[in-house]
C-alpha positions in Angstrom: -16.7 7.2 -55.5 -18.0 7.3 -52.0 -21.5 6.9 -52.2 -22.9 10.0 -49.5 -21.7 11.7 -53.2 -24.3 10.1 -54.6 -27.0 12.5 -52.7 -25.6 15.6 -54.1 -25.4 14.1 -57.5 -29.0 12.9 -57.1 -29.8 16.8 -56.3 -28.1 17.7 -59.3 -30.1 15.7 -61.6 -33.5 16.8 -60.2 -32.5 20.4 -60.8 -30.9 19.8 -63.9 -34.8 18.4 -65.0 -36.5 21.2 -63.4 -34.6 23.5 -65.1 -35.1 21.6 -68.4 -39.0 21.9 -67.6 -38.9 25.2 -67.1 -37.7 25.6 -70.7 -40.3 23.0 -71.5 -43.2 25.3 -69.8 -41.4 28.4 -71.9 -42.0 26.4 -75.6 -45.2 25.3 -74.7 -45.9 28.8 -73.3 -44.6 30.3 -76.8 -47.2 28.6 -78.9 -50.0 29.0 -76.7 -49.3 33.0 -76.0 -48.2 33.4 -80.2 -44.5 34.8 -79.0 -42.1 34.4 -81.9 -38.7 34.0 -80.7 -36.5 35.9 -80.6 -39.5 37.8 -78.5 -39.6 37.8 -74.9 -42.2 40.2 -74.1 -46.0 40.1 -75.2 -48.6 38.7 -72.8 -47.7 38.8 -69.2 -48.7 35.3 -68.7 -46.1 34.9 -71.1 -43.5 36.6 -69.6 -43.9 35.1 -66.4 -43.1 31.6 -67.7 -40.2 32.9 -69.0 -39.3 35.1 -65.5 -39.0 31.6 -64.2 -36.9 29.9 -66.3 -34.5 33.2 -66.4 -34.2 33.2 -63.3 -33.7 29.7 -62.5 -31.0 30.1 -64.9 -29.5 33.1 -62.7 -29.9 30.9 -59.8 -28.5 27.5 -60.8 -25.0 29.2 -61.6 -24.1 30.0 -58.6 -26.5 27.2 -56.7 -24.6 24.2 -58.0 -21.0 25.0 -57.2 -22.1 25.7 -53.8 -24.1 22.6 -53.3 -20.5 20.8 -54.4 -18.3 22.7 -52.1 -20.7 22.1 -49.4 -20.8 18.6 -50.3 -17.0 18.0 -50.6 -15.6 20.2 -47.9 -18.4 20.2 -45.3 -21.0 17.6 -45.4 -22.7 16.1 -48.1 -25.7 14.6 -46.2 -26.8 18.5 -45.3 -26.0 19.7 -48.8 -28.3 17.2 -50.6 -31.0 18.4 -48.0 -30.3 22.1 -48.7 -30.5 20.8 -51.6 -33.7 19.5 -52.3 -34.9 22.7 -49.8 -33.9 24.9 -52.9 -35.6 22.7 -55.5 -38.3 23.0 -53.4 -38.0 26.8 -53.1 -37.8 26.9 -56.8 -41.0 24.8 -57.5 -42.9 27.1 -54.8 -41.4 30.1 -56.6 -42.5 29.2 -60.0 -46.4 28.0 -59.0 -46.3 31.4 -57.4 -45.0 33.6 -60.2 -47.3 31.5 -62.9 -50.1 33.0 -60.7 -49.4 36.2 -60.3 -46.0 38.1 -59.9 -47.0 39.5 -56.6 -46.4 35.4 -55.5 -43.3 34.7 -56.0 -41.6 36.4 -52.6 -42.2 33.2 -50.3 -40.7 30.4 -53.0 -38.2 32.9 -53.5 -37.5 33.5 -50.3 -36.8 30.0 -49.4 -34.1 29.6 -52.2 -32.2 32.4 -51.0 -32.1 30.7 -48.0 -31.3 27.2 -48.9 -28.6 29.0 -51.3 -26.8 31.2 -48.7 -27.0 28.3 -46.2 -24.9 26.2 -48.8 -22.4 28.9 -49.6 -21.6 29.5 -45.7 -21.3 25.8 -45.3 -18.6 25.7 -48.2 -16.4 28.6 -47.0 -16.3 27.2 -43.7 -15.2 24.3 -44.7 -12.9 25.4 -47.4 -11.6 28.0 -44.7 -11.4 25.3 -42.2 -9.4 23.1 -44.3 -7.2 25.8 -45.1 -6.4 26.9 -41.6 -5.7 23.0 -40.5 
């Protein structure tokens, strides 16, 4: 395997674990809030937690098949650096939203980015290709 795949597989793994402790922060959140599962609703503090780890769920779908079409038909260099710019959008998003709802726009924001930046990259690669 060439090892510039390495970066993008490196990414992977560091969202993978923030992912995994957002479902972490969601337990722990649980027992401290007295939220039952199946429950999702109670204390807002509460469901803020779990906001995050949703919606890093919604996210990651459609984040990591871009990150890996960026990486394989464009340039895997700038996809582990979009990347990490998403991870970092994510962690931003979530010490925002654990705050106060009203915070979570910039981290937010900065995924979106980072994620539309990776899915351009990918079609015009795969388009490129195509076309050659």
């Amino acid at each position: 395997m060439h090892f510039a795949l390495a970066l993008p597989a490196l990414v992977t793994l560091l969202a993978l674990a923030f992912y995994v402790f957002t479902g972490i922060k969601v337990g722990a959140a649980r027992g401290r809030y007295k939220i039952e599962a199946p429950a999702v609703t109670g204390d807002p503090a509460f469901e803020r937690v779990y906001r995050v780890q949703m919606n890093t769920l919604e996210q990651i779908v459609a984040f990591l098949p871009a990150l890996w079409l960026y990486a394989a038909f464009g340039n895997p260099i700038w996809a582990s650096g979009l990347g990490l710019l998403w991870i970092v959008g994510r962690i931003w998003y979530a010490v925002g939203y654990y705050r106060a709802a009203s915070r979570r726009g910039p981290g937010f924001a900065l995924t979106i980015i980072a994620f539309a930046t990776l899915w351009t990259g990918a079609a015009i690669g795969v388009v490129r290709l195509l076309i050659t």
